[in-house]
N, C-alpha and C positions, 0 to 999 in steps of 0.2 A: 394255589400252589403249583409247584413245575418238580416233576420228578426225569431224574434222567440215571440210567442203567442200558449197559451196552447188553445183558442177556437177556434175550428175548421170552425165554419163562418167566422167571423173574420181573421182567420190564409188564409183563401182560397179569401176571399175579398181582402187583403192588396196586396197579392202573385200576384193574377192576374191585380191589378192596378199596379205595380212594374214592370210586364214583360212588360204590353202594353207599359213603357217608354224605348224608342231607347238607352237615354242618362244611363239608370239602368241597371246594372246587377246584378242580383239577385242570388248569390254563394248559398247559402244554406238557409234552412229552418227549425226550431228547435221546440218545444214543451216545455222544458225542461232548464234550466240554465244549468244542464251540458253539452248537446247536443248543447249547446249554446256557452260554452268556448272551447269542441272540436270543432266548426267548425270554431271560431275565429282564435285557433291554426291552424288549419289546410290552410285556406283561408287571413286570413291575410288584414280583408274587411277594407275601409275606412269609412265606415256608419253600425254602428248595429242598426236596427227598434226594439225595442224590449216589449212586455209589461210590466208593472211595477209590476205585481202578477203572479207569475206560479209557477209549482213545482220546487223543492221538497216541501216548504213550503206556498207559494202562500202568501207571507208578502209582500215584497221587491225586486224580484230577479232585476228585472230594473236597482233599487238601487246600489245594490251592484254590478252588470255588470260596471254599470258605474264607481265604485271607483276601481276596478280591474282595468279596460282598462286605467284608468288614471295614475297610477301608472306602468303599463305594456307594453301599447301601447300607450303612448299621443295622436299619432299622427290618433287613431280611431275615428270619431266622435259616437255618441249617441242619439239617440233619441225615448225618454221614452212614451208610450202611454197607459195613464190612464184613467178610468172610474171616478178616484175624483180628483173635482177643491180643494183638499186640501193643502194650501200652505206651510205644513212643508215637505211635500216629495219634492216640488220645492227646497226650499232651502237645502232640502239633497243631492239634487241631485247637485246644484252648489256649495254644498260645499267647494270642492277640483276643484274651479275653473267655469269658465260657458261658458266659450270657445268650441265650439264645440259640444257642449248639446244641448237638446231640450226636452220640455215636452209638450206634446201635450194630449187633449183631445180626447176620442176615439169617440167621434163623427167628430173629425177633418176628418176621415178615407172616408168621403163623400165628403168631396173637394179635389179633385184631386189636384187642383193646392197649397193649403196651405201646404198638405202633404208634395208635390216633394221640393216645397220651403224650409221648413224645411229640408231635406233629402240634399239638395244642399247649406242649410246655413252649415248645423254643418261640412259638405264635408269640408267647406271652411273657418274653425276654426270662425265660428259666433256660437248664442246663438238663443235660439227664446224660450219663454214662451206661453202658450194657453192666450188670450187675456181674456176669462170669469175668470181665476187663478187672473191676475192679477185687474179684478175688483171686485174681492172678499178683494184682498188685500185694494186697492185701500176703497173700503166702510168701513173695520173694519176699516182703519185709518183714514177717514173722520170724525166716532163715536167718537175718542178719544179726550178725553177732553183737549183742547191748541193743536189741530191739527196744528202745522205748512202747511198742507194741505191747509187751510183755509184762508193764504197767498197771491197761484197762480189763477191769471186768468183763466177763462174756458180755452181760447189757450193753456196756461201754463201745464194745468191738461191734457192735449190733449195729450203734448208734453212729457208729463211724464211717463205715461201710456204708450206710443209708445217707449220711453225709454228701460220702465222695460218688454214690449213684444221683444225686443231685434230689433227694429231697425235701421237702421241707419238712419245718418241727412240726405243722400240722399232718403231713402224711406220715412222716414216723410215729407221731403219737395211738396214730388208728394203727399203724402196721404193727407195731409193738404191742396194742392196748396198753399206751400208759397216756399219762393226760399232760397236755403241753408243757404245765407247769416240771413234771417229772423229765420230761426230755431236754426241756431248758438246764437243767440242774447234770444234767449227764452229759451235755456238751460242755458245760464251764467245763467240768470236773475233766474232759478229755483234752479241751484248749489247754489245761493247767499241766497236767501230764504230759503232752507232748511237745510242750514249750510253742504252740501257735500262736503266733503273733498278728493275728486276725481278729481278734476276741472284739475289737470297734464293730467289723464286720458280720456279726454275729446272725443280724438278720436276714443277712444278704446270700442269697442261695447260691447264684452263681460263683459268688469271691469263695464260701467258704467249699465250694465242688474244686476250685482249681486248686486250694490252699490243699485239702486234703489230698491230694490226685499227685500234688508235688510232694508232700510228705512221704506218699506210699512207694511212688517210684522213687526216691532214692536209692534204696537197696537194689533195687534194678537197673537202674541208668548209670550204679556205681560200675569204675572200669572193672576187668574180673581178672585175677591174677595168674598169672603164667601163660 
């Protein structure tokens, strides 16, 4: 993998939780989006770590890594680590897809094992959202007036939220203790409530992470009055 972050705590923290892992190898190390797409060129990784602000402009570079590599390389996964639970850089970043992404918060950088997890979903053409992202999402849409939200059971809302963090119905079933067959029945039951129109996609982690992610931002991406 290639991780690049222009803060040097941060860049030296990630670096050396990355080596300690047997299963990582860690190709190069960048400061810079350009020093970032020569060592893609050059290494050819299956995972860029990278942060979502650095030079040259310190906007987006994450961002835009990621729609290069999708277009260039599909087959790189991504994983974006930001300092804001802000949900439109989420859905820029899944834009062109949510297979193989990840957006994480840079406090994530203290659990070791959330990190490599992500690092080893997006490896493995999965998706994974920062869980406080999507309860941001998750509460602007509960404000909205005629919240279909307001629908689903607590379970329901459980199963949702684990959805749009990019689960699957095998890790929900452990994180919930219920058994596959019980979490299969609580996502129809959510697809049917919320009028998603994914229900083909049902097995598909990545489709049903972006379905949900758009669902929830609505009430937030709506314009706001006055």
């Amino acid at each position: 993998m290639v991780l690049a972050e222009d803060n040097y705590l941060v860049r030296e923290g990630v670096r050396r939780l990355v080596e300690a892992q047997a299963e990582l190898e860690l190709l190069a190390v960048c400061e810079d989006l350009d020093s970032l797409i020569a060592a893609v060129d050059e290494h050819a990784p299956d995972v860029v770590l990278t942060d979502i602000r650095m030079p040259p402009t310190g906007s987006d570079e994450g961002i835009q890594i990621a729609a290069k590599l999708r277009e260039e390389r599909p087959d790189t996964g991504v994983v974006v680590l930001s300092q804001y639970s802000e949900p439109s850089y989420v859905l820029r970043l899944f834009d062109s897809g949510s297979d193989r992404r990840a957006y994480l918060l840079k406090e994530r950088i203290h659990d070791r094992k959330e990190l490599i997890a992500a690092i080893e979903s997006v490896a493995g053409g999965g998706a994974v959202v920062d869980p406080k992202v999507v309860e941001v999402l998750v509460d602007a849409r509960a404000r909205a007036e005629r919240s279909p939200l307001a629908e689903l059971t607590p379970r329901e809302m459980e199963v949702l939220q684990a959805i749009a963090e990019g689960k699957s119905n095998s890790a929900i079933a452990e994180e919930l203790v219920l058994t596959k067959r019980a979490v299969e029945k609580h996502i129809n039951a959510i697809f049917l409530k919320l009028g998603f129109t994914f229900a083909e996609d049902a097995g598909s982690v990545s489709k049903r992470v972006k379905a949900a992610l758009l669902f929830l931002a609505e009430a937030e991406l709506r314009p706001k009055e006055g």
